[in-house]
N, C-alpha and C positions, 0 to 999 in steps of 0.2 A: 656169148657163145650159146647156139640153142641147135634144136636137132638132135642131143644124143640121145639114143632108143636106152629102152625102160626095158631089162627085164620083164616079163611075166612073174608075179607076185601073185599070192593068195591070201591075204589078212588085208581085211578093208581096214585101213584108216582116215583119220578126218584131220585139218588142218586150214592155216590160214596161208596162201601163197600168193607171189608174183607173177605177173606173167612177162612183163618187160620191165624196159629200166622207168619207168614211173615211178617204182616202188611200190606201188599202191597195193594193199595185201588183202587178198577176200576170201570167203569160204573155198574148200579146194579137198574134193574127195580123191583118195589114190589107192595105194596098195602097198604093203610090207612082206617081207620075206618070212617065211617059218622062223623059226626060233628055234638056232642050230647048237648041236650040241654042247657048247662050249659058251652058249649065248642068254643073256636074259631077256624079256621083253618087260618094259617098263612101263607102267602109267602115268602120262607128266602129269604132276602136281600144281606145280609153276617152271617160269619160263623167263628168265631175264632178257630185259634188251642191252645188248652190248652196240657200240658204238660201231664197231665191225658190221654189224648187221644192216646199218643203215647205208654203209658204203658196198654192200655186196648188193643191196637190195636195188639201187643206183648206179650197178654197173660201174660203181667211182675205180675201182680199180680194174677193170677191163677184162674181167675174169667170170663174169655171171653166165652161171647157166639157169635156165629157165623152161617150168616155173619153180618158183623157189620156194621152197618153205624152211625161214629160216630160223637160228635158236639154236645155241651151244652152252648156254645154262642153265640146265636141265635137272631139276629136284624131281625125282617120282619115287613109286611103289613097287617094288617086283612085282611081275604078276603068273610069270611063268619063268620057268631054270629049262636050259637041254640037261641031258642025263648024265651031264661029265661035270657039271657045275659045282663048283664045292667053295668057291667063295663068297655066295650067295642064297637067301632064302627066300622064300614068297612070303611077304608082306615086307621084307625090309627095306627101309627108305634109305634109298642111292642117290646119288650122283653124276650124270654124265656132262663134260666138257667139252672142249674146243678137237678134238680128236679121237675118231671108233676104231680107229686100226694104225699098225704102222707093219713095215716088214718083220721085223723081230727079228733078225739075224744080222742088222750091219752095226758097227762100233757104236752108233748114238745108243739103239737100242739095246745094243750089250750092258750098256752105261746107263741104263734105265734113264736115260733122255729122249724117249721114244718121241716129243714134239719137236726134234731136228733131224731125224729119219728123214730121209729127202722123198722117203717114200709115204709121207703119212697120209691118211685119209681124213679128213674135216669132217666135223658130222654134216654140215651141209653144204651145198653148192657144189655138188662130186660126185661118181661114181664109186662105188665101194668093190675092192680088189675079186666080188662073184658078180661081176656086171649091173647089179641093181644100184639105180638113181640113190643118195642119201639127199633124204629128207631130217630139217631138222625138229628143235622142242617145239615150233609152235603147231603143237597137234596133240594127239589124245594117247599116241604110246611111242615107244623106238623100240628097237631092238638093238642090243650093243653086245660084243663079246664081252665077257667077263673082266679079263685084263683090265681094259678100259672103261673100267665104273670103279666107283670108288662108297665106301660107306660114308653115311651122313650121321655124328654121333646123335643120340637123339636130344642132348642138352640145346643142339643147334635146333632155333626156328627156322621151319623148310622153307620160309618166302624170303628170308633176309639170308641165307644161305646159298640161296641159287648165285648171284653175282662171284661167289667167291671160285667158282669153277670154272671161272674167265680175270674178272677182277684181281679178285683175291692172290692166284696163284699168278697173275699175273706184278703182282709187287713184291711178293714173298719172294718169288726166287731169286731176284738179280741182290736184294737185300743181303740172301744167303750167301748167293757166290760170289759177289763181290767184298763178301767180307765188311759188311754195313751195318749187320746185324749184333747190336752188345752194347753196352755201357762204355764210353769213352770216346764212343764215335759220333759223327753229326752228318745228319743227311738230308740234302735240301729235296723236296718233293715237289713238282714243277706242275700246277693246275691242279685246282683242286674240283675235280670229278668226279666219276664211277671208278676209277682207279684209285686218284690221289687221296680221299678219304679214304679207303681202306687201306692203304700203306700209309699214311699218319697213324692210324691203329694199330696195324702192325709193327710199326718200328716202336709207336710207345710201349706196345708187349715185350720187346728188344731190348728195350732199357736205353735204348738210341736216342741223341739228343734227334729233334725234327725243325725246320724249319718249313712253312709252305710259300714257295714263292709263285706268284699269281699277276693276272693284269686286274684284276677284277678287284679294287680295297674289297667291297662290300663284304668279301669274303673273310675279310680278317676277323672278324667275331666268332664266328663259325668255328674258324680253322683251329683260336685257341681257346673259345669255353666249352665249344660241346667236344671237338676232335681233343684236344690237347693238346694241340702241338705249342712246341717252343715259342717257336716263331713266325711270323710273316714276315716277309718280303711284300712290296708294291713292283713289279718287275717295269714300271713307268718312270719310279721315284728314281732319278739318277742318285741324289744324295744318296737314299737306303742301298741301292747296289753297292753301291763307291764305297761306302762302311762297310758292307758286308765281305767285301772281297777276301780270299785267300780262308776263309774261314772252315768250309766244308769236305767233309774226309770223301763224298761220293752225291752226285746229284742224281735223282730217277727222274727224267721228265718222261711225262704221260700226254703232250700235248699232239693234238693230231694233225693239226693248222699249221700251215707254214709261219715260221717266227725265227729270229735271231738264235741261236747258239752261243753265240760268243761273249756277250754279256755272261751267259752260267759258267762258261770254263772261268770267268775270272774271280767266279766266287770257287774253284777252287784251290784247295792246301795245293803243294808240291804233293806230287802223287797220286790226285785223285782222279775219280771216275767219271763221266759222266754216261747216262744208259738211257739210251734212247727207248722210248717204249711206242710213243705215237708214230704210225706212219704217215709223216707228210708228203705231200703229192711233190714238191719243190724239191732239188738239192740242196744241202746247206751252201756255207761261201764260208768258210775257215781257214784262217789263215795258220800256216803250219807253224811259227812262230808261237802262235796261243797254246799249244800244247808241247813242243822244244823245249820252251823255257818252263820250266816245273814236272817235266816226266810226266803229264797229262795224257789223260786217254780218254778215247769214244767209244763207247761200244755198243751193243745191241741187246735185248733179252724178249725171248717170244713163250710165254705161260711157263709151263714146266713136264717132267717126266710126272707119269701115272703114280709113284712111289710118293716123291715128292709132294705132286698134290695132294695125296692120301693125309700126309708129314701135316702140310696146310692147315688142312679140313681139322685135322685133331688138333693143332695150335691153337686153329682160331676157336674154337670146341670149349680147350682148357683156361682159354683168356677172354672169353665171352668176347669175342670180335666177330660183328656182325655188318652186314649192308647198312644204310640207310636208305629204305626205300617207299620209293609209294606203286601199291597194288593198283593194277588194273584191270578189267574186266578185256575180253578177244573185242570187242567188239569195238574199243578204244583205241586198238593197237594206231591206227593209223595217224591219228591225232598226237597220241604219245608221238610218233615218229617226227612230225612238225614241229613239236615239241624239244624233242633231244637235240635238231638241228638247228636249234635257236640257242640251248644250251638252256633251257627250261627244265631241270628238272631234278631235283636235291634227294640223292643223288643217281637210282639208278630205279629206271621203272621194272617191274617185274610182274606177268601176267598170270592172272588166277584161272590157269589153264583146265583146271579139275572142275571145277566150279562154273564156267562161264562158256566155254568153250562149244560146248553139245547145244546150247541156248542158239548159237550163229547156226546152227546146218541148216540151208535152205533147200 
């Protein structure tokens, strides 16, 4: 999708953008709105790559507008407050996410679930509800209302922190509401990535037993000397499935490639969940039987409400749960991007947008 007109803006900013579905991201001068009453403007710090990003940058889901500049895990600095601001000061290190607005008045956001608002605003790839393009973290500031930022405690390191406002909140919440989260429960986690690392961390915060079921052995050292988790799975090894069956209270799979389903419903209990998080391009093929027999269900979860991830951020704050990432310079990004799509990269790149970024303006 391209052609939508751009407001008139008055704050130069600087960034790395697309222009088509190549992905290919290069320097890219634009423009930012004032910094409205109720708004702060941010300095990005660093900048995670989500996996999201390489599919919007690719037009994978048929939704791109262009040019992009993209990045919804966003560590910076206040740098300026409007005069109504009061949850905010200038110099303190924020937060922004996968969403800069929602309507504020229908049930989700009454429910302080403002990321199922049917009306939300992404921070990037969108127009924002006063006409102006959103642009996202990969550049040198934002500007976001207040609502939708969140504090960064300062025990958290800002570079292994950024993923958690995509990542992070995105394993935390289905843990929570589906009731996964505590001592007595067992939860298998499906891929171990930029998500499934940090939800083995969080569930061992939980006190949750974890298991990580994966295609990939090599990963099983991984998964139980540095992560902790329980267990691995071989999701190839027929034996290892065929034992493990019936054994887990809720599964999260993270995977984003098309792959089988049905082999996890039969790891689980009578009752349980499984919560899809990766968007695959394919429908699944389940048969209705596989979830009949045991009260089984499928279901969905997409990050979390503003509150919630606030909830997150202090969790993972209080139980030193962090990314594991490797830093990179703007100038990299595109490489990194070759990289994530090979599955190259333990576990989630994150760019030292403060530091490297001013170095590209040609």
């Amino acid at each position: 999708m391209e052609g939508l007109g751009e407001r008139e803006q008055s704050v130069d900013a600087f960034g790395w953008a697309a222009r088509d579905s190549s992905g290919h991201l290069s320097p890219f001068a634009f423009s930012r709105r004032e910094t409205g009453e109720e708004e702060v403007r941010v300095k990005v710090l660093y900048c995670g790559i989500c996996h999201s990003d390489l599919h919007c940058l690719k037009n994978e889901w048929h939704s791109s507008v262009y040019p992009m500049v993209p990045g919804h895990e966003i560590v910076g600095e206040v740098s300026e407050i409007g005069r109504k601001v009061s949850k905010f000061n200038i110099g303190d290190k924020i937060g922004v996410g996968c969403i800069v607005d929602s309507c504020r008045t229908c049930e989700s956001c009454r429910e302080d679930q403002e990321n199922y608002c049917t009306k939300a605003v992404a921070t990037y790839n969108g127009v924002h509800y006063d006409g102006t393009v959103n642009y996202g973290g990969y550049s040198d500031h934002v500007v976001v209302d207040e609502r939708y930022a969140v504090k960064i405690p300062h025990t958290l390191p800002l570079a292994s922190a950024a993923p958690l406002l995509c990542a992070g909140i995105s394993m935390y919440s289905p843990m929570k509401y589906f009731g996964l989260a505590g001592p007595g429960k067992h939860v298998g986690i499906v891929g171990l990535g930029g998500l499934g690392h940090i939800g083995v961390r969080f569930a061992k915060a939980f006190g949750t037993k974890v298991t990580v079921v994966s295609s990939t052995v090599g990963k099983c050292k991984d998964a139980l000397e540095n992560l902790g988790a329980d267990g691995f799975l071989a999701s190839t090894d027929d034996d290892q499935m065929q034992a493990a069956m019936g054994t887990m209270d809720g599964i999260i799979d993270t995977v984003s490639v098309s792959h089988s389903v049905l082999p996890l419903i039969g790891l689980l209990k009578s009752n349980g969940k499984l919560v899809l998080l990766g968007a695959t391009e394919k429908p699944f093929d389940l048969p209705a039987f596989s979830l009949i027999m045991g009260r089984k269900s499928v279901a969905g979860s997409a990050i979390g409400g503003m509150k919630e991830t606030q909830e997150m951020i202090d969790f993972a704050a209080e139980h030193g749960i962090k990314a594991d990432i490797e830093v990179i310079s703007m100038d990299y990004v595109n490489t990194a991007m070759d990289r994530l799509a090979k599955g190259d990269v333990r576990y989630r790149f994150v760019i030292d947008i403060a530091n490297t970024l001013a170095a590209t303006r040609s």
